[in-house]
C-alpha positions, 0 to 999 in steps of 0.5 A: 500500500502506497501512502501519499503523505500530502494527503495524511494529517499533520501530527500538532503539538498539544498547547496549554493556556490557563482556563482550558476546558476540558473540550479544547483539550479534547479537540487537540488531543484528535490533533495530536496524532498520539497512541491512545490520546486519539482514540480518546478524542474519536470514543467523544465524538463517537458519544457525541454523534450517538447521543444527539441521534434522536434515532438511536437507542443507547446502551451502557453497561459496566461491572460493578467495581467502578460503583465502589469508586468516586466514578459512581457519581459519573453513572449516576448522572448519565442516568439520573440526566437519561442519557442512556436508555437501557443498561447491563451490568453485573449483580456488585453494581446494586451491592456497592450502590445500596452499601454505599447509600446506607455505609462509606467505603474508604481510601486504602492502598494496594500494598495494605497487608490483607491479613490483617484486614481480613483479621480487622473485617475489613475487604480490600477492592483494589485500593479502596476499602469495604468495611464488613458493616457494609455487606451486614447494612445490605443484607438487614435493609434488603431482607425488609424490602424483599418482604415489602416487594412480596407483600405487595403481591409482586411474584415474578420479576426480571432483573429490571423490575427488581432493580426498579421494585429496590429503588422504590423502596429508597423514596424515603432514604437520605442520600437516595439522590446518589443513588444509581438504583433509586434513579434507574427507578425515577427514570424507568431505565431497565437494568438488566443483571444476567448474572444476579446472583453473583454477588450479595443481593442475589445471596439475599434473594436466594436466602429470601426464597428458601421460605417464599418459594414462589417468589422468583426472580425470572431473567428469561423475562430480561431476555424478553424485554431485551427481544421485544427492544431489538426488535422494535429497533429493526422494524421502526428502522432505528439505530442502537449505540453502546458505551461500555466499560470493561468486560465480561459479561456485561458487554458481552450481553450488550453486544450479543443482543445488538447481533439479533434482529439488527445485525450490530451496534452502530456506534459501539465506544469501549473502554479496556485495560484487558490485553487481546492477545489471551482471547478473553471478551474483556480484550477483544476490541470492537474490530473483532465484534465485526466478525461476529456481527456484533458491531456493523461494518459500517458502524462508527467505533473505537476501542480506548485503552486505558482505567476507565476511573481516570478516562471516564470523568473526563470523556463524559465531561467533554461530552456535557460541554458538546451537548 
């Protein structure tokens, strides 16, 4: 392949001035050619063109460690302003997001001797700290609103719809505004958790059910609801665009349904830190999603490599200025 170099971009320097927002330094990051410095300025405009298509519906999903981050706050607010309309994430989002509404976690280190944390009963997440007064709040408020949930004739619920029943029930808390639960459930954005049961909440719905057998939790019913979106989406001629935050199952659930009755995402952003080459889904970049008709061979996407706490603040802030 010959290249005409008249016909390529210039490589520009990034220059600073006092007052910059975090657009003008987005626009020169395009500028500056760099590694994964462009990428981030593509994954913004990409955000941008998705979220002002009116014709488009918009996914976000993530794992659940970022909630028991600062970077909580950024998804609560992409939710609370319905700037995504559906999203998929795993069972620790709802038990960092309640823990934390009712419990702090804390500032720890990566080099903290685990031994003697798990002596004090205090986790480690990386570098932040989760006492065990946190897990013990969720599961006294929890069992309450489970009750609650029953006794108002509720049976069986997609993951959805509990997510929606649960943020119902914080009407009443001080700090609900914090909440991504509370405001999936004002906003009546669906929250779908193939894997519920991995993680706290599911323990204490598993623990509920041993005397309300009939009380179940149903994701057959997301699956449903998530084929009745794709297809609505395929008939009315309309797009579909996610923002994913790392791997496993929660992007792969996003992608997977966007491969029925679409054929793919049209605007696909996805931020990683996993290598590619072991074969994993979490480092599997969005070219390779092509292949399986995940993502379209026309749809606009980029793959940003890098820790989403440290991406994500400034990409969505870039994206508020735009919009």
């Amino acid at each position: 392949m010959e290249i005409n170099l008249d016909e390529q971009r210039v490589v520009k320097d990034i220059t600073l001035r006092h007052g910059m927002s975090v657009n003008e330094i987005t626009k020169q990051l395009f500028e500056s050619g760099g590694f994964v410095a462009k990428k981030f300025a593509i994954a913004v405009d990409i955000l941008e063109r998705m979220i002002k298509d009116k014709d488009t519906f918009k996914f976000l999903s993530f794992p659940a460690c970022i909630m028991a981050t600062g970077t909580r706050g950024i998804i609560v607010d992409l939710i609370k302003n319905k700037l995504f309309d559906a999203v998929v994430t795993t069972c620790g989002t709802l038990d960092h997001d309640l823990a934390r509404l009712w419990k702090p976690y804390y500032h720890g280190s990566f080099l903290m001797n685990d031994r003697e944390l798990h002596k004090q009963g205090i986790n480690r997440l990386g570098n932040v700290l989760v006492p065990n007064d946190s897990y013990w709040i969720v599961e006294e408020k929890l069992q309450g609103i489970f009750q609650d949930i029953y006794d108002s004739g509720k049976r069986r619920l997609a993951t959805y719809e509990l997510v929606w029943e649960i943020g119902k029930r914080l009407e009443n808390e001080e700090g609900k505004e914090n909440s991504f639960t509370y405001w999936a459930y004002k906003n009546k954005i669906p929250v779908f958790i193939p894997g519920i049961t991995d993680g706290a909440v599911g323990y204490q719905l598993w623990l509920f059910m041993q005397d309300k057998e009939d009380f179940i939790v149903d994701v057959f019913k997301d699956e449903t609801k998530l084929d009745e979106i794709m297809a609505s989406l395929a008939s009315n001629n309309k797009k579909s665009g996610a923002l994913m935050i790392g791997g496993g199952i929660s992007k792969h659930h996003t992608i997977w349904w966007n491969q029925f009755w679409k054929e793919g995402l049209d605007y696909a952003v996805y931020i990683t830190t996993a290598v590619e080459w072991d074969g994993s889904l979490s480092g599997a970049r969005m070219r390779e999603a092509v292949s399986w008709g995940k993502v379209k061979e026309d749809a606009r996407y980029v793959t940003v490599e890098g820790d989403a706490t440290v991406l994500l603040p400034f990409m969505i802030a870039s994206l508020l200025e735009r919009l």
